[in-house]
Biopython code that builds the backbone (N, CA, C, O; Angstrom):
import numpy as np
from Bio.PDB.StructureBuilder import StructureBuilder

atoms = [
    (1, "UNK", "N", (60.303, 135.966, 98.971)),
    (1, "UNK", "CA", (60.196, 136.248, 100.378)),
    (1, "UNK", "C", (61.576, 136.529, 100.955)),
    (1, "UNK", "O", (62.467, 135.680, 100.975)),
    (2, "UNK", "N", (61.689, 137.639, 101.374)),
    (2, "UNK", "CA", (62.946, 138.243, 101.689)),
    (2, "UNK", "C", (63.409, 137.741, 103.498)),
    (2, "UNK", "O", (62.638, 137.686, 104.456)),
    (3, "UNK", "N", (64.377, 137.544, 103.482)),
    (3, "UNK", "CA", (64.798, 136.659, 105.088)),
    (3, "UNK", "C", (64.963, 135.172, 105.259)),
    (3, "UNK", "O", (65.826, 134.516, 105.843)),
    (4, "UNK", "N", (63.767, 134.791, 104.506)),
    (4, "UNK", "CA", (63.471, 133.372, 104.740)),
    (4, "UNK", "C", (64.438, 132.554, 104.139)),
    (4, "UNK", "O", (63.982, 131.410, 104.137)),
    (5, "UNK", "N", (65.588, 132.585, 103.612)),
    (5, "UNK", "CA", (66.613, 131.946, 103.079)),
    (5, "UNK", "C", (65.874, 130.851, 101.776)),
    (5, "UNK", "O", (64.780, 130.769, 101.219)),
    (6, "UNK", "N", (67.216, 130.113, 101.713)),
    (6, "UNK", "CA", (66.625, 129.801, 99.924)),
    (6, "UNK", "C", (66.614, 128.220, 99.425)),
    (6, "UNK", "O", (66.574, 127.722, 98.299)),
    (7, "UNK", "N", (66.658, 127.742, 100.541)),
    (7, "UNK", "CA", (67.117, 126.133, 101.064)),
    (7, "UNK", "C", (65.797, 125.426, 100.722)),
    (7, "UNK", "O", (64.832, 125.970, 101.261)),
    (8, "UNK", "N", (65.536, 124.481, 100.057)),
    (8, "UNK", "CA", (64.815, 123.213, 99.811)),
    (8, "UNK", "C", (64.952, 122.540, 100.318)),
    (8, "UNK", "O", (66.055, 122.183, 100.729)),
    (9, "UNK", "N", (63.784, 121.965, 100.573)),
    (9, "UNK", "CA", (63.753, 120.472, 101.429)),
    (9, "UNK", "C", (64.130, 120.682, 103.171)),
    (9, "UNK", "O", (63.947, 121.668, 103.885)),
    (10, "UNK", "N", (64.844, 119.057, 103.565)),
    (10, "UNK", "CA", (65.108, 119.183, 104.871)),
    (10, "UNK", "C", (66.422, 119.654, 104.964)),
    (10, "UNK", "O", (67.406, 119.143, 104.428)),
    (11, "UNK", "N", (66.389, 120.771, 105.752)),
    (11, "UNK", "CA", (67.637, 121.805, 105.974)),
    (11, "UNK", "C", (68.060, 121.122, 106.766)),
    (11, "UNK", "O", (67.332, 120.346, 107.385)),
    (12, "UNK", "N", (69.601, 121.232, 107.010)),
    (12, "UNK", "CA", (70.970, 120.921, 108.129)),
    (12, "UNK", "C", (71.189, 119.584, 108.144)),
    (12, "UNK", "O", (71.754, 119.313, 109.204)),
    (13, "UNK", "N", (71.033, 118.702, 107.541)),
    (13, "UNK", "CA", (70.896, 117.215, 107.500)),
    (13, "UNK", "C", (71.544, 116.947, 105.961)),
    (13, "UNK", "O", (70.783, 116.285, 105.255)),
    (14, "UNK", "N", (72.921, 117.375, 105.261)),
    (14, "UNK", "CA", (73.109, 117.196, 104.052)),
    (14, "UNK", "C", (72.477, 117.232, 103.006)),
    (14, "UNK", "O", (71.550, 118.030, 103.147)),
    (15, "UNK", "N", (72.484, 116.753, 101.945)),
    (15, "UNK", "CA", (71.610, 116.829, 101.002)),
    (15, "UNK", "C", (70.334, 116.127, 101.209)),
    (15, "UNK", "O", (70.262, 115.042, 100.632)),
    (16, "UNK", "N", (69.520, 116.415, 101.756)),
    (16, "UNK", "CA", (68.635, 115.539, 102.100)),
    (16, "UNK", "C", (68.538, 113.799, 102.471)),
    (16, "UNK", "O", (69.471, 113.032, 102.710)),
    (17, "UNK", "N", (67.093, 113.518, 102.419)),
    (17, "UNK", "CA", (66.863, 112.682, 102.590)),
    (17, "UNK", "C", (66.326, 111.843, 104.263)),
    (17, "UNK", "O", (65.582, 112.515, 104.978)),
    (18, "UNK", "N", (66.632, 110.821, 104.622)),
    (18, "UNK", "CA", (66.119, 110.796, 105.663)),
    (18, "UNK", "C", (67.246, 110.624, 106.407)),
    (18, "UNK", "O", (68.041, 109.705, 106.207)),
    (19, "UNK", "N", (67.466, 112.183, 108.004)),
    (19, "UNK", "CA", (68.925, 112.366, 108.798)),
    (19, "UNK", "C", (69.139, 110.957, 109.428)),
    (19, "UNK", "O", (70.192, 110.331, 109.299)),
    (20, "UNK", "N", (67.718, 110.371, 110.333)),
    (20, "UNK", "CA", (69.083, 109.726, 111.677)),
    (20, "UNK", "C", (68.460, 107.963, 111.754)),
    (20, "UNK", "O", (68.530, 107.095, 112.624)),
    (21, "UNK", "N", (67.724, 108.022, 110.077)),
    (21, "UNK", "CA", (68.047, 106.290, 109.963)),
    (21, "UNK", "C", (68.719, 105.406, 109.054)),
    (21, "UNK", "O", (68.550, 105.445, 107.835)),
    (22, "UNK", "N", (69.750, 104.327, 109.862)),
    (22, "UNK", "CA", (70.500, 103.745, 109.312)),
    (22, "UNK", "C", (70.367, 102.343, 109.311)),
    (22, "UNK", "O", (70.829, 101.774, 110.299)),
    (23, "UNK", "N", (69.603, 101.331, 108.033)),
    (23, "UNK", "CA", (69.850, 100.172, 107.684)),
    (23, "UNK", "C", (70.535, 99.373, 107.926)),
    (23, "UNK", "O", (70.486, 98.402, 108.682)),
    (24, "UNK", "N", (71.832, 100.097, 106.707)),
    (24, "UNK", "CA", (73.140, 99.798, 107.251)),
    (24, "UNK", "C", (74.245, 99.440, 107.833)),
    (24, "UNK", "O", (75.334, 99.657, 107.302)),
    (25, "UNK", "N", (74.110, 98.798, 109.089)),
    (25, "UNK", "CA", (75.358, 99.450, 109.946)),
    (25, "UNK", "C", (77.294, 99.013, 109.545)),
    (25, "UNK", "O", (77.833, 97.986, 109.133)),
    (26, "UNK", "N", (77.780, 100.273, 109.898)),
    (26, "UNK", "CA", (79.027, 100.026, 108.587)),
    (26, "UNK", "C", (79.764, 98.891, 109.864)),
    (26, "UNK", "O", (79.722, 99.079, 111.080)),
    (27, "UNK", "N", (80.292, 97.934, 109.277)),
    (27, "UNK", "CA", (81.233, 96.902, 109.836)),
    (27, "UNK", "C", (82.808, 97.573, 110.307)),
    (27, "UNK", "O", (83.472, 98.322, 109.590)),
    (28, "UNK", "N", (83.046, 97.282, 111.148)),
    (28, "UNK", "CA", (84.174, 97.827, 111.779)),
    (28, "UNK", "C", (84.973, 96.868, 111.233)),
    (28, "UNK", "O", (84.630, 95.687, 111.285)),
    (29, "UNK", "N", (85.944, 97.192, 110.740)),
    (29, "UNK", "CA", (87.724, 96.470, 110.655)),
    (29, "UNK", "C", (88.611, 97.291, 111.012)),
    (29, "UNK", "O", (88.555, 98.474, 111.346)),
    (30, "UNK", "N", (89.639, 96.384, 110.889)),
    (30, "UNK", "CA", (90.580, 97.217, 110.876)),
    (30, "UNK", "C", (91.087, 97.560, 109.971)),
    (30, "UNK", "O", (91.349, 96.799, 109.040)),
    (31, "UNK", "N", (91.557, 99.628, 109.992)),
    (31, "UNK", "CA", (91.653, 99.947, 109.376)),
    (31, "UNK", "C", (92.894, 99.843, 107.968)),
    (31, "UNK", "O", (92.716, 100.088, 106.775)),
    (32, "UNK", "N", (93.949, 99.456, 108.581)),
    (32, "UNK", "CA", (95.187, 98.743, 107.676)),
    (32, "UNK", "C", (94.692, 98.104, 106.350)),
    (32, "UNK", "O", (95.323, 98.183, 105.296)),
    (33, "UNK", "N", (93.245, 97.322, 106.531)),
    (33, "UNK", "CA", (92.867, 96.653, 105.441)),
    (33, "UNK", "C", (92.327, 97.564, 104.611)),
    (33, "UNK", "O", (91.581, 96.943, 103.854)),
    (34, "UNK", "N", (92.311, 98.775, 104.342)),
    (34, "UNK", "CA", (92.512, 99.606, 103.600)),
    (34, "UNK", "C", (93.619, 99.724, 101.975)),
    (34, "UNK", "O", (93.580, 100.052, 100.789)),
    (35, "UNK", "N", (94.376, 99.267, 102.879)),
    (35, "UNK", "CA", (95.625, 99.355, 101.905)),
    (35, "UNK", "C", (95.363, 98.378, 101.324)),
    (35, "UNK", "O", (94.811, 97.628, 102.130)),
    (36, "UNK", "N", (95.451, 97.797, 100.109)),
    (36, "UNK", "CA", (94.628, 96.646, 99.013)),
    (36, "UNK", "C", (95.816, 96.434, 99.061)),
    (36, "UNK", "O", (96.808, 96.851, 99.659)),
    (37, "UNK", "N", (95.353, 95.170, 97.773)),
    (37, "UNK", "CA", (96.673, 94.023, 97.736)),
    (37, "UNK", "C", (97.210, 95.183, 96.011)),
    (37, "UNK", "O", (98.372, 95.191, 95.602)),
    (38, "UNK", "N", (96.376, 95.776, 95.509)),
    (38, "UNK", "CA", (96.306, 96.780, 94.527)),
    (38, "UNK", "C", (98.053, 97.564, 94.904)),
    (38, "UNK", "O", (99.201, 97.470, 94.470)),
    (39, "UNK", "N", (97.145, 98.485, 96.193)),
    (39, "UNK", "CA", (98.335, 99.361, 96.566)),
    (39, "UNK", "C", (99.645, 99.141, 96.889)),
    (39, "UNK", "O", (100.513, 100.004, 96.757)),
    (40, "UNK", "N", (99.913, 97.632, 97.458)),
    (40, "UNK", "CA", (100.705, 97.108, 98.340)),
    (40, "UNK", "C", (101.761, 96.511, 96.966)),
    (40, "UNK", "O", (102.958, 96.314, 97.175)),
    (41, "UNK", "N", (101.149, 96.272, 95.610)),
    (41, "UNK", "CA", (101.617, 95.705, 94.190)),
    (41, "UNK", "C", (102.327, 96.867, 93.885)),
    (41, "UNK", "O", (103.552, 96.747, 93.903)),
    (42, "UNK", "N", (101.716, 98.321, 93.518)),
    (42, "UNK", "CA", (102.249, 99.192, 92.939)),
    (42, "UNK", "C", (103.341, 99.835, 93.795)),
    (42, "UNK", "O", (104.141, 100.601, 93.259)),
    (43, "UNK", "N", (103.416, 99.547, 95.154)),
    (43, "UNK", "CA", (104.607, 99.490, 96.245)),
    (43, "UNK", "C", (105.763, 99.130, 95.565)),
    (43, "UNK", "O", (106.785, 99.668, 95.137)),
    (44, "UNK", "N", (105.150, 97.828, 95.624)),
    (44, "UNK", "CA", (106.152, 96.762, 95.820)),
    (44, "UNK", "C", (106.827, 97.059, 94.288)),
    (44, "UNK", "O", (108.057, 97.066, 94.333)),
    (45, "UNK", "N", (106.382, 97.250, 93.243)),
    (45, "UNK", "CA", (107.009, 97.594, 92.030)),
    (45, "UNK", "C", (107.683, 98.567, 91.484)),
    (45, "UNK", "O", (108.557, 98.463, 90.624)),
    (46, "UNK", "N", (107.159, 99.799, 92.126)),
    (46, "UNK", "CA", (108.065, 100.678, 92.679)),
    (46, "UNK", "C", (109.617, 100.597, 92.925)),
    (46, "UNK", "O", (110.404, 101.396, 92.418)),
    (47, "UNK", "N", (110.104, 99.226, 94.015)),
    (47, "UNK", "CA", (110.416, 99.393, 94.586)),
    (47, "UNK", "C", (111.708, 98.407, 93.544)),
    (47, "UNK", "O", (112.937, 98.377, 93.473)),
    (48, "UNK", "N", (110.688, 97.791, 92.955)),
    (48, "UNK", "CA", (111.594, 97.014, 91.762)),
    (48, "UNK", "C", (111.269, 95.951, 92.386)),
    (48, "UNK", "O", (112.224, 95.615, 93.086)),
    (49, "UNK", "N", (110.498, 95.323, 92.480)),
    (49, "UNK", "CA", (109.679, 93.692, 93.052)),
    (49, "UNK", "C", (109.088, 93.306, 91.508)),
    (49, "UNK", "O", (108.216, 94.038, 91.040)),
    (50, "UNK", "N", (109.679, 91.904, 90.560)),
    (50, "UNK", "CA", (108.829, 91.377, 89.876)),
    (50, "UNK", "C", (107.560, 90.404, 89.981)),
    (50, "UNK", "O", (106.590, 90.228, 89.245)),
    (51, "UNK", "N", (107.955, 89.861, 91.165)),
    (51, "UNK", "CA", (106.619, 89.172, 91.649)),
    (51, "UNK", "C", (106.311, 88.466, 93.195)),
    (51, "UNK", "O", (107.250, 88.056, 93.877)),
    (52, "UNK", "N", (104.895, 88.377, 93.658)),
    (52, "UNK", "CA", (104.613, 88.894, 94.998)),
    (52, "UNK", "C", (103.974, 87.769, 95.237)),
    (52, "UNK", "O", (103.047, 87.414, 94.508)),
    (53, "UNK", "N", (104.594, 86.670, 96.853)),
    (53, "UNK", "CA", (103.632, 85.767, 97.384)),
    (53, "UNK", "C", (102.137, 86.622, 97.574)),
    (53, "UNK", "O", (101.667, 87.751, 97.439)),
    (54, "UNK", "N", (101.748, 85.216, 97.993)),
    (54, "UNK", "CA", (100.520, 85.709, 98.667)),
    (54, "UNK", "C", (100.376, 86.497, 100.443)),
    (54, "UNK", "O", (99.616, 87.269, 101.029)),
    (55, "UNK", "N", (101.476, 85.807, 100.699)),
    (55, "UNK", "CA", (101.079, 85.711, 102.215)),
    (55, "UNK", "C", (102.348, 87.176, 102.541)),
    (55, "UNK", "O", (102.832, 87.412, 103.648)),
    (56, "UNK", "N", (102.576, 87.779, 101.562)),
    (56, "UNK", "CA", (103.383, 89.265, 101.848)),
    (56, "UNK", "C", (102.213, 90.071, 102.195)),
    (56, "UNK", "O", (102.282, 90.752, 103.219)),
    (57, "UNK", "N", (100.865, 90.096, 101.301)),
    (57, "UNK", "CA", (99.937, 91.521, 101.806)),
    (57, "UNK", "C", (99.918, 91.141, 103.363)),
    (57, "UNK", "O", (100.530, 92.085, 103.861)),
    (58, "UNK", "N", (99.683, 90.589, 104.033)),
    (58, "UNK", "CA", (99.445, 90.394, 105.617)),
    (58, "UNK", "C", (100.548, 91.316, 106.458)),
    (58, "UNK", "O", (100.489, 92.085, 107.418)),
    (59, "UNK", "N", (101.733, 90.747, 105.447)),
    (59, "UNK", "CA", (103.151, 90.944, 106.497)),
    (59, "UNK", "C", (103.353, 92.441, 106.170)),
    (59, "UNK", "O", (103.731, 93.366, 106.889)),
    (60, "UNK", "N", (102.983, 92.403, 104.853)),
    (60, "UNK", "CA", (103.211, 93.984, 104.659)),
    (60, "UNK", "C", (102.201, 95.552, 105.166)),
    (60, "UNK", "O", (102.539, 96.735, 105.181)),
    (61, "UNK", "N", (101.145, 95.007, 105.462)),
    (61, "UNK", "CA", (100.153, 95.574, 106.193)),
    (61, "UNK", "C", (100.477, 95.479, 107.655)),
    (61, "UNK", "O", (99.806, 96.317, 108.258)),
    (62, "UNK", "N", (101.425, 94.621, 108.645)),
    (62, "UNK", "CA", (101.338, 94.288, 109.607)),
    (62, "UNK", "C", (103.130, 95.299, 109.830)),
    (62, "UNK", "O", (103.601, 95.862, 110.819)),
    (63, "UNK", "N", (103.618, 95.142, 108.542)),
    (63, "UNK", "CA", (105.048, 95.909, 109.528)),
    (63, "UNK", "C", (104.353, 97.833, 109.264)),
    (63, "UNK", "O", (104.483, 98.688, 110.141)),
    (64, "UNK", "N", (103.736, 98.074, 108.029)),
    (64, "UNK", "CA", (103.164, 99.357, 107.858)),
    (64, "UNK", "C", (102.508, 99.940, 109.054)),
    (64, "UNK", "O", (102.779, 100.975, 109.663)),
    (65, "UNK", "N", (101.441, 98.912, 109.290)),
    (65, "UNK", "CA", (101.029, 99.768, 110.598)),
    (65, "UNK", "C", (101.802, 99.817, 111.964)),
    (65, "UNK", "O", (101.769, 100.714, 112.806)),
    (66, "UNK", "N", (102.419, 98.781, 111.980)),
    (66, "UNK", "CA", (103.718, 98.794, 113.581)),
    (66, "UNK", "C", (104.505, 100.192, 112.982)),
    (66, "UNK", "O", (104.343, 101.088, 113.810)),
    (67, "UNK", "N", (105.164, 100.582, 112.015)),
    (67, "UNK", "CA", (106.054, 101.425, 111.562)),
    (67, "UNK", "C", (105.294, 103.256, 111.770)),
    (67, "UNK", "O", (105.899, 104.302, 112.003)),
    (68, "UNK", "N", (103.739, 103.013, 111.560)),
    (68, "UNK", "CA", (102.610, 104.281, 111.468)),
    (68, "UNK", "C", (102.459, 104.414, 113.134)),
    (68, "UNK", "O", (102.411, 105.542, 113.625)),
    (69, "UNK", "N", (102.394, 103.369, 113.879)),
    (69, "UNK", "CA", (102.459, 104.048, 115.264)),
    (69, "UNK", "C", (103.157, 104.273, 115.681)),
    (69, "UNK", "O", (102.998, 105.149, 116.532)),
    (70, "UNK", "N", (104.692, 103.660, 115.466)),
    (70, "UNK", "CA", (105.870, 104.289, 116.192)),
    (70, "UNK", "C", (106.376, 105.760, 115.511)),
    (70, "UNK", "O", (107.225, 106.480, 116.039)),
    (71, "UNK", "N", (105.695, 106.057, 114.251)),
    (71, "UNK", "CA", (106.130, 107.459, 113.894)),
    (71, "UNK", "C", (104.901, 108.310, 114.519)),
    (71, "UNK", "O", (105.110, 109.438, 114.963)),
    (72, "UNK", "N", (103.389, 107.626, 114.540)),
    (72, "UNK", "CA", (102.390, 108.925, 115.137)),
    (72, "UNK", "C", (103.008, 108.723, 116.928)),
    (72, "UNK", "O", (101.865, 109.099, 117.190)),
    (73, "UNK", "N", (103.256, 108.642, 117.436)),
    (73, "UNK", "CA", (103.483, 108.244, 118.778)),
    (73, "UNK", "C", (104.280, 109.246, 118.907)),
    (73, "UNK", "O", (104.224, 110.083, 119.807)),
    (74, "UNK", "N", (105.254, 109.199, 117.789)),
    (74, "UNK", "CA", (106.358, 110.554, 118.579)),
    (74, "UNK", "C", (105.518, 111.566, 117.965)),
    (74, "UNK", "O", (105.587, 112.540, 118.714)),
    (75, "UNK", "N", (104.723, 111.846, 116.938)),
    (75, "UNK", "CA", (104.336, 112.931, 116.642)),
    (75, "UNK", "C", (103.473, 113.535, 117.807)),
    (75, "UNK", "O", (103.702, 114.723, 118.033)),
    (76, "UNK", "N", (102.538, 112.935, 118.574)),
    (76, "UNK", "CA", (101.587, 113.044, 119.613)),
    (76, "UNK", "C", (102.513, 113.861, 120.751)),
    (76, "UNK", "O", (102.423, 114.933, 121.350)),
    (77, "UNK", "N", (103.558, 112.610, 120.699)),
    (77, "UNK", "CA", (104.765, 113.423, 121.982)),
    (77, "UNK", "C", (105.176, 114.906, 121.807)),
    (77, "UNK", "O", (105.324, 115.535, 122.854)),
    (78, "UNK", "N", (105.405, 115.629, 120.511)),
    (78, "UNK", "CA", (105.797, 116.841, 120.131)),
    (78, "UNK", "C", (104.643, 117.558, 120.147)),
    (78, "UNK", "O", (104.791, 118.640, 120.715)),
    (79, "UNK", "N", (103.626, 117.369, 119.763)),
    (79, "UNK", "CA", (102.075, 117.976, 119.961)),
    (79, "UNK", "C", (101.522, 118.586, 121.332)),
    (79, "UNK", "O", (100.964, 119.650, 121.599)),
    (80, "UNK", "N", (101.914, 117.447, 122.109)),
    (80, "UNK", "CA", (101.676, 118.042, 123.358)),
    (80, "UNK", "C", (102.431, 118.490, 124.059)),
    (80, "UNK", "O", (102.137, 119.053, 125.114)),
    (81, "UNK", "N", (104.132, 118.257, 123.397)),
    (81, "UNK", "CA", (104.657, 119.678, 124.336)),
    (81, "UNK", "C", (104.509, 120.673, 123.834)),
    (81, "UNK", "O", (104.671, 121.681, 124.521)),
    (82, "UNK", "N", (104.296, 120.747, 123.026)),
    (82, "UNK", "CA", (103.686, 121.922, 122.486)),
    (82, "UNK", "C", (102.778, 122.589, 123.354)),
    (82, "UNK", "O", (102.725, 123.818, 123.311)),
    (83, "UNK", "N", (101.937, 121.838, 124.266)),
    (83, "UNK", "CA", (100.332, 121.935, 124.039)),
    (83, "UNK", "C", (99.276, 122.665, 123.313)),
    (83, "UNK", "O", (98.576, 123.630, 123.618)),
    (84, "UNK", "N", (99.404, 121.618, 121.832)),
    (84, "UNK", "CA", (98.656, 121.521, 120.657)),
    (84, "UNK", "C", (97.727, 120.715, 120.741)),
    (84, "UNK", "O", (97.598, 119.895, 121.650)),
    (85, "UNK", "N", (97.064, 120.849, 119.902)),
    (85, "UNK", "CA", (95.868, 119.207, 119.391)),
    (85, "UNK", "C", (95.950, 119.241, 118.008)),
    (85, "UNK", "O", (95.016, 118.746, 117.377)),
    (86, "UNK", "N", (97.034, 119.807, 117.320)),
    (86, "UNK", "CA", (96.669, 119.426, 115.676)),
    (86, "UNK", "C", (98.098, 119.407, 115.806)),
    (86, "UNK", "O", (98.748, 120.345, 116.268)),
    (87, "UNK", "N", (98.698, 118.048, 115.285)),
    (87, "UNK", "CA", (99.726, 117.672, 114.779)),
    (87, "UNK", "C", (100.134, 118.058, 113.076)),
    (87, "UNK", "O", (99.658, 117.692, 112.002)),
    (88, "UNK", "N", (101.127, 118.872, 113.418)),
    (88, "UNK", "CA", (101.836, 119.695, 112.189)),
    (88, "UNK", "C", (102.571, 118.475, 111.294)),
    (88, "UNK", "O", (102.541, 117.253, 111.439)),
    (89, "UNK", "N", (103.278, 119.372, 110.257)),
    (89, "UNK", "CA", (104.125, 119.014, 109.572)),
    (89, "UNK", "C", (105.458, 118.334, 110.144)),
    (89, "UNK", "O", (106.092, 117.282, 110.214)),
    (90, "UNK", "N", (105.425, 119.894, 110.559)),
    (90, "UNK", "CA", (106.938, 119.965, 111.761)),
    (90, "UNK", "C", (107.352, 119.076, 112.475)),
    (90, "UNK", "O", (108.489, 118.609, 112.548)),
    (91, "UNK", "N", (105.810, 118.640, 113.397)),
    (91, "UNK", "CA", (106.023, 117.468, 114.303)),
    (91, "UNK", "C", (106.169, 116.181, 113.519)),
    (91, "UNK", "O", (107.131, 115.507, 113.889)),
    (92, "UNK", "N", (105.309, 115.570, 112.330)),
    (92, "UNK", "CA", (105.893, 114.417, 111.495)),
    (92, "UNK", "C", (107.604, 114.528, 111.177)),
    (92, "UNK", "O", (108.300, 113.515, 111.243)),
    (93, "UNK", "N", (108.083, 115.634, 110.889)),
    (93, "UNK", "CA", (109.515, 115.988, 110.137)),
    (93, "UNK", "C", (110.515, 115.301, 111.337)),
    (93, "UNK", "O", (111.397, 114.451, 111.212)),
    (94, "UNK", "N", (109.939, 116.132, 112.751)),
    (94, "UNK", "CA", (110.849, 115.780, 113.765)),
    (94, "UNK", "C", (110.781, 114.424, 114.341)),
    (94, "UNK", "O", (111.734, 113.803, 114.810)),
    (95, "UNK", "N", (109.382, 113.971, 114.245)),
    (95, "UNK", "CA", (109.606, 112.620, 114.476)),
    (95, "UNK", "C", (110.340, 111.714, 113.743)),
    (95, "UNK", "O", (110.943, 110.781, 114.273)),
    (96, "UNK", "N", (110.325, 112.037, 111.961)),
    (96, "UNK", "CA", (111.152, 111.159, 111.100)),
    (96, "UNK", "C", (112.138, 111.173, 111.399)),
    (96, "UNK", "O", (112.680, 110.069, 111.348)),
    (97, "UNK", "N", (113.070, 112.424, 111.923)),
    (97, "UNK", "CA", (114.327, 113.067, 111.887)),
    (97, "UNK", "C", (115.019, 112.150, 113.016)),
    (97, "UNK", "O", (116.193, 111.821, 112.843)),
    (98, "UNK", "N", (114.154, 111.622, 114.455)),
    (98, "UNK", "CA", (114.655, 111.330, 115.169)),
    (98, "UNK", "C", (114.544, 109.945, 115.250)),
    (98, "UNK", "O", (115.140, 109.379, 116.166)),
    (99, "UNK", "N", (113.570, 108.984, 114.072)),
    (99, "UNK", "CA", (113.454, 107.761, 114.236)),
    (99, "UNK", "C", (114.661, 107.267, 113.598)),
    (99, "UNK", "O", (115.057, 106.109, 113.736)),
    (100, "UNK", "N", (115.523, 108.577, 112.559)),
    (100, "UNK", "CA", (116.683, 108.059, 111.722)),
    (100, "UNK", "C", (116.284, 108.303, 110.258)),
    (100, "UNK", "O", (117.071, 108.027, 109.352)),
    (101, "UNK", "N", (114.857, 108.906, 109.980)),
    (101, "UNK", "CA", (114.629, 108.359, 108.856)),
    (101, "UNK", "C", (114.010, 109.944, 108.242)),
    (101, "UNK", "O", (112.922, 109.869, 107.670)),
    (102, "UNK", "N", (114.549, 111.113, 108.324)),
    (102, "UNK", "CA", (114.560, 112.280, 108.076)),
    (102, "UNK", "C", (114.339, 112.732, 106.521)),
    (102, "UNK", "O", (115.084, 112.464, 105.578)),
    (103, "UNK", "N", (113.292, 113.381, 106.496)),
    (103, "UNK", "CA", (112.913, 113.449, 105.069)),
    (103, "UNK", "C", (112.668, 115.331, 104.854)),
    (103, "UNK", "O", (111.968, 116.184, 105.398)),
    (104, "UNK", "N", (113.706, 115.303, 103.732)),
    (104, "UNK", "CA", (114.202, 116.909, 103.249)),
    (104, "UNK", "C", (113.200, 117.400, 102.555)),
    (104, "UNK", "O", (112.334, 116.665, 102.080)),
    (105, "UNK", "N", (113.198, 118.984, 102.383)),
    (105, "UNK", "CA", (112.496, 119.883, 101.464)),
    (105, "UNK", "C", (111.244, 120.458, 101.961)),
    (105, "UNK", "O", (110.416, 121.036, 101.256)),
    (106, "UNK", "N", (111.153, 120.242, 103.345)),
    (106, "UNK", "CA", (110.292, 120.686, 103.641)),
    (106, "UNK", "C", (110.637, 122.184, 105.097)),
    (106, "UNK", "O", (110.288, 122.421, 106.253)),
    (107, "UNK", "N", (111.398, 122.721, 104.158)),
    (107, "UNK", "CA", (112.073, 123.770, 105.496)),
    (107, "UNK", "C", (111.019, 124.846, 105.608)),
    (107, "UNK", "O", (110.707, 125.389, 106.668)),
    (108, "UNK", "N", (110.476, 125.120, 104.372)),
    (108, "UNK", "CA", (109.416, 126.857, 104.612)),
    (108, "UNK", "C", (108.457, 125.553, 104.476)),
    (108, "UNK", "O", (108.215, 125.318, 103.292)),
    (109, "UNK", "N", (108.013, 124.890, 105.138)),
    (109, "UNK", "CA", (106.697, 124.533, 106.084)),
    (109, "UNK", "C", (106.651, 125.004, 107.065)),
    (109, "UNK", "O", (105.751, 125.791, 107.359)),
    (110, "UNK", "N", (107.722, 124.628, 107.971)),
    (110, "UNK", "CA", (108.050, 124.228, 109.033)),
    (110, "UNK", "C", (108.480, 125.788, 109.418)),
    (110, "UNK", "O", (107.675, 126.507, 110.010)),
    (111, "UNK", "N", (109.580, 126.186, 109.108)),
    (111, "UNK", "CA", (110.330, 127.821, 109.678)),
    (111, "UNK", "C", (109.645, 128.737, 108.978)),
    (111, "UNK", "O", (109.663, 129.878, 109.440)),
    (112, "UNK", "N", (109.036, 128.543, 107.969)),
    (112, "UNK", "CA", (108.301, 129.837, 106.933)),
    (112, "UNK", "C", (109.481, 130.907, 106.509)),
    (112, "UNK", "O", (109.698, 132.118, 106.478)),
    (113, "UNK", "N", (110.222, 129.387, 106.145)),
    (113, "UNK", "CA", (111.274, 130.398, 104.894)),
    (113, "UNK", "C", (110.590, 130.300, 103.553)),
    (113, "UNK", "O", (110.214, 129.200, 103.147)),
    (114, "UNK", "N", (110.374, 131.621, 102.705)),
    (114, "UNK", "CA", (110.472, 131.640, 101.363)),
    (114, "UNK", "C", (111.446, 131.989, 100.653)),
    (114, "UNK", "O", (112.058, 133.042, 100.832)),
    (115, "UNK", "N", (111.765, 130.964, 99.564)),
    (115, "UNK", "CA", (112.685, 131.187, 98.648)),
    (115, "UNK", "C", (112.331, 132.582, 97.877)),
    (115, "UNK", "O", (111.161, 132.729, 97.525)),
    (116, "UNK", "N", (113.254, 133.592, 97.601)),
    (116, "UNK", "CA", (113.067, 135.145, 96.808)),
    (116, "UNK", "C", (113.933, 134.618, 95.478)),
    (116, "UNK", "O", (115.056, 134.251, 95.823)),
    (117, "UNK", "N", (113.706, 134.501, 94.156)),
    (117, "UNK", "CA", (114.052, 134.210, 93.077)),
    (117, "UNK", "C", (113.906, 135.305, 92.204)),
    (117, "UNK", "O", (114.218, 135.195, 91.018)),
]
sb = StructureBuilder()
sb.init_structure("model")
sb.init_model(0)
sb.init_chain("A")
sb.init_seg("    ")
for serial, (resi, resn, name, xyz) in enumerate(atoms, 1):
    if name == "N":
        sb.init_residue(resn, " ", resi, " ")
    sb.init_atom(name, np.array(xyz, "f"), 0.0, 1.0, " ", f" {name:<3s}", serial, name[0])
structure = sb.get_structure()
């Protein structure tokens, strides 16, 4: 049947199943607790840490996210003078640049220089 498209089942609702009921309901946290005590190990070893209290995942989740809003905060600030709504590269670069903590190699993001080799 020509037109009628080629879709099974219940269309526009993902792969099926049933769209708008939820059992479920997902528990809100906060999101920081994301970062496992997993991630926060392979950090820390990284970093040359042989071994880790307990009571560091807290502190270390707690200065990460104080450190993630004072860098999205300025990014937001450059966004909207812009007047943007999608925060670039550029704007993370300039916010690092001006918190002190400026991170290189990213020039043809930002200016759309290409290197000719």
């Amino acid at each position: 049947m020509p037109g009628k498209g080629k879709t099974i089942g219940p269309g526009g609702k993902g792969l099926g199943g049933k769209g708008g009921i939820h059992r479920h309901r997902k528990i809100l946290r906060d999101n920081v607790q994301g970062v496992t005590k997993p991630d926060i190990r392979r950090l820390a070893r990284r970093g040359g840490v042989k071994r880790i209290s307990g009571q560091i995942y807290d502190e270390v989740r707690a200065a990460l996210k104080g450190r993630l809003e004072e860098i999205i905060r300025d990014c937001v600030i450059y966004t909207e003078y812009r007047q943007r709504k999608t925060v670039t590269v550029g704007d993370v670069l300039h916010a690092l640049k001006r918190l002190g903590r400026p991170i290189y190699g990213f020039d043809e993001v930002v200016h759309g220089n290409t290197k000719k080799t």
